[in-house]
C-alpha positions as CSV (number, residue, x, y, z in Angstrom):
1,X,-7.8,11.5,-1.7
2,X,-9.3,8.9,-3.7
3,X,-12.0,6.8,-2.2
4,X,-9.4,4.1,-1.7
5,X,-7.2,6.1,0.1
6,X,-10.6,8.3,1.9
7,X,-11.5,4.5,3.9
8,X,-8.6,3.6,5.5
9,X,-7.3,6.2,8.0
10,X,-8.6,5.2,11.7
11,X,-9.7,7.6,13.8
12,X,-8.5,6.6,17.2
13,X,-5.1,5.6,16.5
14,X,-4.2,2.5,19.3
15,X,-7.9,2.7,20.3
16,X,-8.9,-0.4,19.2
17,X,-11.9,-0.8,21.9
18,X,-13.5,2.4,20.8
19,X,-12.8,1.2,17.2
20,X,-15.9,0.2,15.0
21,X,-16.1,-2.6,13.1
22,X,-14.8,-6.2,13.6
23,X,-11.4,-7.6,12.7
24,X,-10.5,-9.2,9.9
25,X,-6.4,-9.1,10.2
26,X,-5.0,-8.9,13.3
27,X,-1.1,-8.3,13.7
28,X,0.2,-11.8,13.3
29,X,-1.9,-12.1,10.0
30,X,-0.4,-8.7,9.0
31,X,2.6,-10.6,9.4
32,X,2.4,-13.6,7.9
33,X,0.7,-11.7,4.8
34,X,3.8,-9.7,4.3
35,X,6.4,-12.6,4.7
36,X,4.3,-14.6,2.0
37,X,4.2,-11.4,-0.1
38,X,7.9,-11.2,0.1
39,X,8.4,-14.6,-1.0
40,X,6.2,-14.3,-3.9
41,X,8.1,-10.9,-4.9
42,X,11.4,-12.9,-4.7
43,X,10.0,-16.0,-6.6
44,X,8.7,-14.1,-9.8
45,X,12.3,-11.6,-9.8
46,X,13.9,-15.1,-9.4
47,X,15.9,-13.4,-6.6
48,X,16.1,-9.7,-5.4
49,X,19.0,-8.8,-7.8
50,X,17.8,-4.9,-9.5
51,X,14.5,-5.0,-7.0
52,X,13.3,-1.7,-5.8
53,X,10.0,-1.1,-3.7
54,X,8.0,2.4,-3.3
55,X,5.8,2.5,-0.6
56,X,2.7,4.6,-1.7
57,X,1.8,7.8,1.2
58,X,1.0,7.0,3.9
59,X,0.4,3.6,5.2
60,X,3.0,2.1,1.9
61,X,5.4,3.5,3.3
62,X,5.8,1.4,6.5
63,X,4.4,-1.7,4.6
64,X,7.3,-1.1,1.8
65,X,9.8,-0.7,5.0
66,X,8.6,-4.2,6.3
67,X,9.1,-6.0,2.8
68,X,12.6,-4.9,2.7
69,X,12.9,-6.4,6.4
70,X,11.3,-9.9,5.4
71,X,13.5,-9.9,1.9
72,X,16.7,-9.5,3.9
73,X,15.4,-12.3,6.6
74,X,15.0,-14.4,3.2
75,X,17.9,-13.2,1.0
76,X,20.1,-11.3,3.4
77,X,20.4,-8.0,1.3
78,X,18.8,-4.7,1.5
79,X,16.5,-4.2,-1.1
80,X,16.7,-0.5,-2.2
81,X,13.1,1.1,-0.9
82,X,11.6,4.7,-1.5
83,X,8.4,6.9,-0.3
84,X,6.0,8.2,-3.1
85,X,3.3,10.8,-1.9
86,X,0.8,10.9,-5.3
87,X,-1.4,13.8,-3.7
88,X,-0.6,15.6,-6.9
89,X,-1.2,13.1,-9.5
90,X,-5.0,12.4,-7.9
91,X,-7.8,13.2,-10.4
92,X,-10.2,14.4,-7.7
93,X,-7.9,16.9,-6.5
94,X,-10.8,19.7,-6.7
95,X,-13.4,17.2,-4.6
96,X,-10.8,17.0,-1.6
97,X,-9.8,18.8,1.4
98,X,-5.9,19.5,0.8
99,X,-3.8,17.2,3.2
100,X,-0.3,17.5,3.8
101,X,2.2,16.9,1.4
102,X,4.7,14.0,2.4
103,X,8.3,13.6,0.8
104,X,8.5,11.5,-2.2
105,X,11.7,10.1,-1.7
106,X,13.9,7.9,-4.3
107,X,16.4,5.3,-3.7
108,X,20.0,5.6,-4.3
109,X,20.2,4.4,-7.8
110,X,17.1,5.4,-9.0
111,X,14.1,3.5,-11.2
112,X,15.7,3.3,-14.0
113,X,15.9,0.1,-15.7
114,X,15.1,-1.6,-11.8
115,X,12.0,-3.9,-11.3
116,X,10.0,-1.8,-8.9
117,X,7.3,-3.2,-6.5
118,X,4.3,-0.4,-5.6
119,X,3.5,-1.2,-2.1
120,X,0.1,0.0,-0.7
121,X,-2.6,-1.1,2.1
122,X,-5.8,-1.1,0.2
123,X,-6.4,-1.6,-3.6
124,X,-10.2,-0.2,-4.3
125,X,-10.9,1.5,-7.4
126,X,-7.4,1.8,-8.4
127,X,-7.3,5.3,-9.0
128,X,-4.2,5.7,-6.3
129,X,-2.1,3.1,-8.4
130,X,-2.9,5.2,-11.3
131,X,-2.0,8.2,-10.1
132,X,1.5,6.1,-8.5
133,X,2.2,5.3,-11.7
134,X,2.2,8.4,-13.3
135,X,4.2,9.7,-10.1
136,X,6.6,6.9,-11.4
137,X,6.8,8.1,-14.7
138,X,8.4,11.3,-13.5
139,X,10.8,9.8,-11.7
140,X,12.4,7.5,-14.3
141,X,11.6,4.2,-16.6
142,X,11.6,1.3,-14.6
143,X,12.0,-2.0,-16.9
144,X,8.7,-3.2,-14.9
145,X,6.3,-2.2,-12.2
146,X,4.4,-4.8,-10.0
147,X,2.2,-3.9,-7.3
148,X,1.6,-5.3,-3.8
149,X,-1.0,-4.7,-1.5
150,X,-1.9,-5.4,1.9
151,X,-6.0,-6.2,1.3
152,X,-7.6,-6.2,-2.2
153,X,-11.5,-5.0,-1.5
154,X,-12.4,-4.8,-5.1
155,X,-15.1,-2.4,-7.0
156,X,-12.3,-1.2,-9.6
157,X,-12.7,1.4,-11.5
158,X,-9.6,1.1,-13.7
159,X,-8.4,-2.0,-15.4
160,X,-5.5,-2.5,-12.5
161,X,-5.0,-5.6,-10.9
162,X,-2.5,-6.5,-7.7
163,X,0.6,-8.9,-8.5
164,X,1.2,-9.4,-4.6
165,X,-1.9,-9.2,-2.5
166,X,-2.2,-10.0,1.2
167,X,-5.5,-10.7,1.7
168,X,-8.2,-10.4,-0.7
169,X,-11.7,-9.3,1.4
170,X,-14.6,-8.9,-0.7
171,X,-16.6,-5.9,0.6
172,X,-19.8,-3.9,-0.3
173,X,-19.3,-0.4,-1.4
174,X,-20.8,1.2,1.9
175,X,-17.9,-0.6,4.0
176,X,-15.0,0.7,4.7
177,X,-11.8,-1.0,5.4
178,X,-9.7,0.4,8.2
179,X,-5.7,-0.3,8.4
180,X,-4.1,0.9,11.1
181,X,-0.3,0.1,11.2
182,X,2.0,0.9,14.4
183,X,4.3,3.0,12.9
184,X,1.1,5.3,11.8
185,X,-1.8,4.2,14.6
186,X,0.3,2.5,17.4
187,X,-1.9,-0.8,16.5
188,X,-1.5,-3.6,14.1
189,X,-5.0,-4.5,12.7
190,X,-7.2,-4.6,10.2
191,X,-10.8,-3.8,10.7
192,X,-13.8,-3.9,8.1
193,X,-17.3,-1.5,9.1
194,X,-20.4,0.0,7.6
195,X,-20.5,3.7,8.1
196,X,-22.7,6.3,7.4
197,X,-21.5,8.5,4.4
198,X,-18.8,5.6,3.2
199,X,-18.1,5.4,-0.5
């Protein structure tokens, strides 16, 4: 994994007194972040008419999932949502142990021509996006790509920038940033720590 995607698996999934660090988004602000992103999605597509999100492996996924439940609260239609795992597409591929494969998974109707949101919990050096995108390209040509994220931590690496983000949280480069969603962890947090070893 990229060091974005290295920092944000907990360890002790619904542990959250053994957990280190302190809490910087707890499940109500996970909330709330996501019903605001959804209203900003909806706002710049002037509607959800030819919207499609792709949750990024592993933690988009669920994060996509709950956009398309807060966009049907708002607009009452199911906004088409898919899975991509970009394990291939990484450019540190020989600096990583190999993780499992997960499905990459495309809508009914495709990309093509469709305004499609990236969905993802951390944006860091922005090497996951890139390597989303060019998961993307194989898939189809969508007329635009936007990305959402739950927490912007910055230090980027490329010249890729969020159109959605839940919470930006300036952090050093030996901080980590831990999001642990209940469909992954059992927990709904957000916790930011110093370990030894972080990137």
């Amino acid at each position: 994994m990229c060091p974005a995607r290295d920092q944000v698996a907990g360890e002790h999934p619904g542990d959250t007194d053994s957990a280190p660090g302190r809490v910087v988004l707890s499940a109500s602000d996970i909330s709330r972040a996501l019903r605001r992103i959804a209203h900003e999605i909806l706002e710049a597509n002037k509607g959800p008419q030819d919207l499609v999100l792709m949750g990024i492996a592993t933690r988009g996924v669920p994060l996509a999932h709950r956009l398309q439940t807060a966009l049907r609260d708002v607009e009452g239609v199911d906004v088409p949502t898919g899975a991509l795992d970009i394990t291939m597409y990484r450019d540190d591929l020989r600096h990583q142990p190999v993780r499992h494969l997960e499905p990459t998974r495309l809508p009914e109707g495709g990309v093509d021509d469709k305004v499609v949101v990236l969905v993802d919990d951390v944006l860091y050096s922005g090497r996951t996006v890139r390597a989303a995108l060019d998961s993307l390209a194989d898939l189809g040509r969508p007329r635009a790509v936007r990305l959402a994220v739950l927490v912007d931590r910055g230090h980027r690496e490329l010249p890729i920038r969020a159109d959605h983000v839940g919470k930006n949280l300036p952090t050093a480069k030996a901080e980590r940033v831990d999001v642990r969603l209940s469909e992954v962890d059992g927990v709904d947090e957000v916790r930011i720590s110093t370990r030894e070893g972080a990137r």
